[in-house]
C-alpha positions as CSV (number, residue, x, y, z in Angstrom):
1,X,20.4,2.1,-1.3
2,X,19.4,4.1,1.2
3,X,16.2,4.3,3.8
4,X,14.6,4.2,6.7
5,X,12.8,0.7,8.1
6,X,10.9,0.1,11.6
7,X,10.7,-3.5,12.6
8,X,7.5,-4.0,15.0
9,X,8.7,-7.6,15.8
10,X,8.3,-9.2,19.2
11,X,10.9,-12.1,18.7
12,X,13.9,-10.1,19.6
13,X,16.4,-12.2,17.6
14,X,14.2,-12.2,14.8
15,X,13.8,-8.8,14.7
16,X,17.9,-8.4,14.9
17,X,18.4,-11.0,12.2
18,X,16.1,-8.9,9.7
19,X,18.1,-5.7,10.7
20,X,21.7,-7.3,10.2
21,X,20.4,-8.2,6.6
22,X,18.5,-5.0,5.8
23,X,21.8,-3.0,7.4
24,X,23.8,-5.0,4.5
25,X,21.4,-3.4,2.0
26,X,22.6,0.3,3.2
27,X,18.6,0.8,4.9
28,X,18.5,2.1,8.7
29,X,16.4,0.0,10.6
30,X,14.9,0.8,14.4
31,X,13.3,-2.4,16.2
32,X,10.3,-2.2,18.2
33,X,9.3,-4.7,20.4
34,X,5.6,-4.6,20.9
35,X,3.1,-2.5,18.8
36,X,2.3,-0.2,22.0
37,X,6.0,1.0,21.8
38,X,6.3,0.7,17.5
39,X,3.0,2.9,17.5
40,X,4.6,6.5,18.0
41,X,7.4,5.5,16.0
42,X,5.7,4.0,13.3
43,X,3.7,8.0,13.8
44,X,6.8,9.8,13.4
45,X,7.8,11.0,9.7
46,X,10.8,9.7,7.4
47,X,10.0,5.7,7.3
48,X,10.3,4.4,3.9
49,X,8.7,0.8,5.2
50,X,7.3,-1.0,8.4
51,X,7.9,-4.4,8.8
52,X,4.9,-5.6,11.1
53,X,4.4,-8.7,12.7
54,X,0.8,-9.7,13.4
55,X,0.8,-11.9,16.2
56,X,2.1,-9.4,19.1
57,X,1.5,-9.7,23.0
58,X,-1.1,-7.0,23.8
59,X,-2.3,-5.0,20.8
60,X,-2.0,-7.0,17.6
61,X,-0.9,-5.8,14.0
62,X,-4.3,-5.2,13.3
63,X,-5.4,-3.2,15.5
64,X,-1.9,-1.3,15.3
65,X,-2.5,-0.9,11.9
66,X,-6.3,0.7,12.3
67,X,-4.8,3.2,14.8
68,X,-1.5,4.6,12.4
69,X,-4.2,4.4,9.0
70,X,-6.0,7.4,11.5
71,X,-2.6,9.6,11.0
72,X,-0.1,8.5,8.0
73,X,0.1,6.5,4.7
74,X,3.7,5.2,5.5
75,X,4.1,1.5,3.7
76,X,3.4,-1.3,6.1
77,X,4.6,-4.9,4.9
78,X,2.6,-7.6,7.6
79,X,4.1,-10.7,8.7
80,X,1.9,-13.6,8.7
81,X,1.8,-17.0,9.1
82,X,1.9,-19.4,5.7
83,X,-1.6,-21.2,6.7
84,X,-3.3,-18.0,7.8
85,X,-4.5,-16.4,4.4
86,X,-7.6,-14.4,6.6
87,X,-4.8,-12.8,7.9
88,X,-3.4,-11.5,5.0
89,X,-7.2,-10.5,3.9
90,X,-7.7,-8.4,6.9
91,X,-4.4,-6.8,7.0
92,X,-5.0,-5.6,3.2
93,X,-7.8,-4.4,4.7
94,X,-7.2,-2.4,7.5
95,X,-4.0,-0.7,5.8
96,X,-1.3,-2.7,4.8
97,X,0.8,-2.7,1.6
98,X,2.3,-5.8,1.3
99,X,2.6,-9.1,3.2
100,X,5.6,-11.9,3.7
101,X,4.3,-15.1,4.8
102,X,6.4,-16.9,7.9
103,X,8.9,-18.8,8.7
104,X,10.5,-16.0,6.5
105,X,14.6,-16.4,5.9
106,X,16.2,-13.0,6.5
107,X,17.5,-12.9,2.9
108,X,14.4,-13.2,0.9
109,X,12.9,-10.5,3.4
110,X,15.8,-8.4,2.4
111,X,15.3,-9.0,-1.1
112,X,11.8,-8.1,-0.9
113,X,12.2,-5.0,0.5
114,X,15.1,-4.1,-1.3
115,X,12.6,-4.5,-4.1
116,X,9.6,-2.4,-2.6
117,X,11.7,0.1,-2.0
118,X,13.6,0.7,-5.4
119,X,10.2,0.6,-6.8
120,X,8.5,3.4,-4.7
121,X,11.9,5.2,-5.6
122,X,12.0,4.9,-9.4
123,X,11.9,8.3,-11.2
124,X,8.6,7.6,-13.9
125,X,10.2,9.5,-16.6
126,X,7.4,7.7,-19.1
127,X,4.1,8.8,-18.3
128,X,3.2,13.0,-18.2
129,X,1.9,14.3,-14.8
130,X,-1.7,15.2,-14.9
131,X,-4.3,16.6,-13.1
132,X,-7.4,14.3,-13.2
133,X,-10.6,15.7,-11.9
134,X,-13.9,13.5,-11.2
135,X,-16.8,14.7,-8.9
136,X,-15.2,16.7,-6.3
137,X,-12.4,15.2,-7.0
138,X,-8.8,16.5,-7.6
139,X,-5.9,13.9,-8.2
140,X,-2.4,14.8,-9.2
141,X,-0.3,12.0,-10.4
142,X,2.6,13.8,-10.2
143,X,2.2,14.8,-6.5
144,X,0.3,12.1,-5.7
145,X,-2.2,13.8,-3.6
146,X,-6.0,13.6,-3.9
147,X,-8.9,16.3,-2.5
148,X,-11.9,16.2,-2.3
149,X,-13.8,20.1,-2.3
150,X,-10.4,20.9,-1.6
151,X,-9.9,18.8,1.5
152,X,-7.1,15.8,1.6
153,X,-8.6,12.6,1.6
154,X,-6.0,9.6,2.8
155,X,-4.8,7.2,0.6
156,X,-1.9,4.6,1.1
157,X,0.7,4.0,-1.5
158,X,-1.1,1.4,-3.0
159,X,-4.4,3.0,-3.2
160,X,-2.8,6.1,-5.3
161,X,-1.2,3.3,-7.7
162,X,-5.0,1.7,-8.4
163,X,-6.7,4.4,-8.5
164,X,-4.0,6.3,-10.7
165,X,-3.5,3.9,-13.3
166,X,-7.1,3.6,-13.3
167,X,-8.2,7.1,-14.1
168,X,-4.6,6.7,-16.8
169,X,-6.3,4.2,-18.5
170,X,-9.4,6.5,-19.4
171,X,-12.0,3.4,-19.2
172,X,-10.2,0.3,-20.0
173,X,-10.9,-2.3,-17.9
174,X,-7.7,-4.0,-16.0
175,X,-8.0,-7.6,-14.9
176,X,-6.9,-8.0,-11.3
177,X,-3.8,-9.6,-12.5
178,X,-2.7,-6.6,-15.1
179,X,-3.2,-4.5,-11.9
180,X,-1.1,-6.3,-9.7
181,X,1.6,-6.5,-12.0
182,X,1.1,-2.7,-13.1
183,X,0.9,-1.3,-9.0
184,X,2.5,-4.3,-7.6
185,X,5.4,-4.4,-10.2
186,X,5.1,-8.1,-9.9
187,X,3.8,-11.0,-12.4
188,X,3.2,-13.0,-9.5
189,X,1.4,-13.3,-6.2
190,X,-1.7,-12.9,-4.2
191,X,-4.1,-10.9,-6.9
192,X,-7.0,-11.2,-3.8
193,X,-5.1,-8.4,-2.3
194,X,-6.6,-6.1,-5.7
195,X,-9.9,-6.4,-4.6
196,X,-9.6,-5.8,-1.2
197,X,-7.8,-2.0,-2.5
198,X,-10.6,-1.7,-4.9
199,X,-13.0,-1.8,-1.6
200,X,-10.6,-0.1,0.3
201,X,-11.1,2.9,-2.5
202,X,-14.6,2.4,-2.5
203,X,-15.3,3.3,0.4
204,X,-13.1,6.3,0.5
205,X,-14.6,7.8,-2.9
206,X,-17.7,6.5,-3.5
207,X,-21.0,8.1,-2.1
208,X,-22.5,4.5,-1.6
209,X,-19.5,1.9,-2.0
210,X,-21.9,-0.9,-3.0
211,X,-23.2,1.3,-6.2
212,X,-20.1,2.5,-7.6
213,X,-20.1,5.5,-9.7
214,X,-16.0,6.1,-10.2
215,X,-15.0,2.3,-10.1
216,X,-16.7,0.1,-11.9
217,X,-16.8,-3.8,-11.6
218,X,-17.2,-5.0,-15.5
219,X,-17.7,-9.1,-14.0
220,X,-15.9,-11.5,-15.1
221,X,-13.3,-9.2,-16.2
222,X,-11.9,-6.9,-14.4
223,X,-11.7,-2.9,-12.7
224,X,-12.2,0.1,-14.3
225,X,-12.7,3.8,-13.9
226,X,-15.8,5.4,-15.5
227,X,-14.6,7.5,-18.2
228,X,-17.9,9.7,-18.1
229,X,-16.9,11.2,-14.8
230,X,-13.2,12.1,-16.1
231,X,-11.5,15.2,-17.0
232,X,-8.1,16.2,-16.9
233,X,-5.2,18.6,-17.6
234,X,-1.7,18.1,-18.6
235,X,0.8,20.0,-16.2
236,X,3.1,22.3,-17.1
C-alpha cells in the first residue's frame, strides 16, 4: 500500500509509535508536533490522510480543522478521548472524516487507516459515471467535483459520498445506518456522524438549510434527495 499520512500529534512518542506501525503498512508518514506547525503541512498537496489529535497546546484540532476546511478537502481522522462524544460531534462538524477514540493501540489505528485508505482507492467498476444536474448544480460522480453556476463549491470526501449516493438513489430514502455503511463502508459505528454530513451539506447547497429543497428529511426514516429537482446524463 502506498500513501502519504501527516500525524498532528503533540505526544512525541505517540506520534512515533503510530508512524513505526503505519511505515509497516508501506504509508509515508510526516509528524507534526503542534497544529501551528501541522497547519501548512496539512495545506500542502499529496496527503492521502491526517491523523489529528484534538487536545493540542495552543490552537486545538478544532480550530485547526476550521482554518485547512478554508483551503483543501484532504481526509482528516480526529483523535479524541473515549468519554468525550461532543468532541467527536464538533469535529464532524467543522470538517473531519473520521474519528479514533483514545487510548488508541498503534495496531488498530493502523488497521483503520489501512482500511480508509484502500477504500478511497478502490476502482468502482459497478456503478456508470454520471452527470447529475439539480438547481445550479453540476455534480460528476466520476470526477467528483460539484459547481454551482459554474463555480467549485467545497466538499470533503465524505460529503461527495452522501450527497452522491443520494442523487444515485433517484428519491429513495436511506436510513442513517444504510448510509453509513454505503459511504462509510462500515456496518458498524457512530451513525450520529450522518446527520451532522447531512447539515454539513445543507448548508453548502441549500438556499435556506432549515427548509431543504435538495435533501429531504422523510422523519422517522431516513435521507433522501428530491427526485423533482434531478436530471442527469450518462458519460461517454
Amino acid at each position: 500500500m502506498r500513501g502519504k499520512i501527516l500525524i498532528v500529534e503533540d505526544t512525541r512518542e505517540l506520534a512515533e509509535l503510530y508512524a513505526l506501525y503505519l511505515n509497516r503498512e508501506g504509508l509515508e508518514c510526516k509528524i507534526a508536533a503542534s497544529a501551528e506547525e501541522g497547519l501548512p503541512l496539512a495545506l500542502e498537496s499529496g496527503w492521502n490522510l491526517i491523523i489529528l489529535d484534538i487536545n493540542l497546546p495552543g490552537m486545538d484540532g478544532f480550530e485547526f480543522l476550521e482554518k485547512l476546511r478554508k483551503s483543501v478537502s484532504t481526509p482528516v481522522m480526529i483523535l479524541t478521548a473515549r468519554e468525550a462524544d461532543e468532541d467527536v460531534i464538533q469535529g464532524l462538524g467543522v470538517g473531519a472524516d473520521d474519528f479514533v477514540t483514545k487510548p488508541c493501540p498503534p495496531r488498530v489505528l493502523a488497521a483503520r487507516v489501512r482500511a480508509y485508505i484502500r477504500r478511497s482507492q478502490a476502482p468502482d467498476s459497478v456503478k456508470e459515471a454520471r452527470v447529475w444536474y439539480f438547481g445550479p448544480y453540476e455534480f460528476d460522480s466520476e470526477a467528483l467535483y460539484l459547481t454551482k453556476d459554474g463555480v467549485p463549491v467545497n466538499l470533503s470526501p465524505r460529503e461527495f459520498g452522501i450527497l452522491g449516493a443520494l442523487l444515485e438513489a433517484k428519491g429513495k430514502c436511506y436510513t442513517p445506518e444504510e448510509l453509513y455503511d454505503k459511504v462509510w463502508g462500515q456496518s458498524y459505528g457512530d451513525v450520529s456522524a450522518v446527520g451532522v454530513y447531512i447539515q454539513r451539506l445543507r448548508r453548502k447547497i441549500e438556499t435556506d438549510s432549515s427548509s431543504p429543497r435538495y435533501i429531504q428529511t422523510q422523519y422517522g426514516l431516513g435521507y433522501r434527495f428530491n427526485p423533482e429537482m434531478i436530471s442527469e446524463e450518462q458519460k461517454t
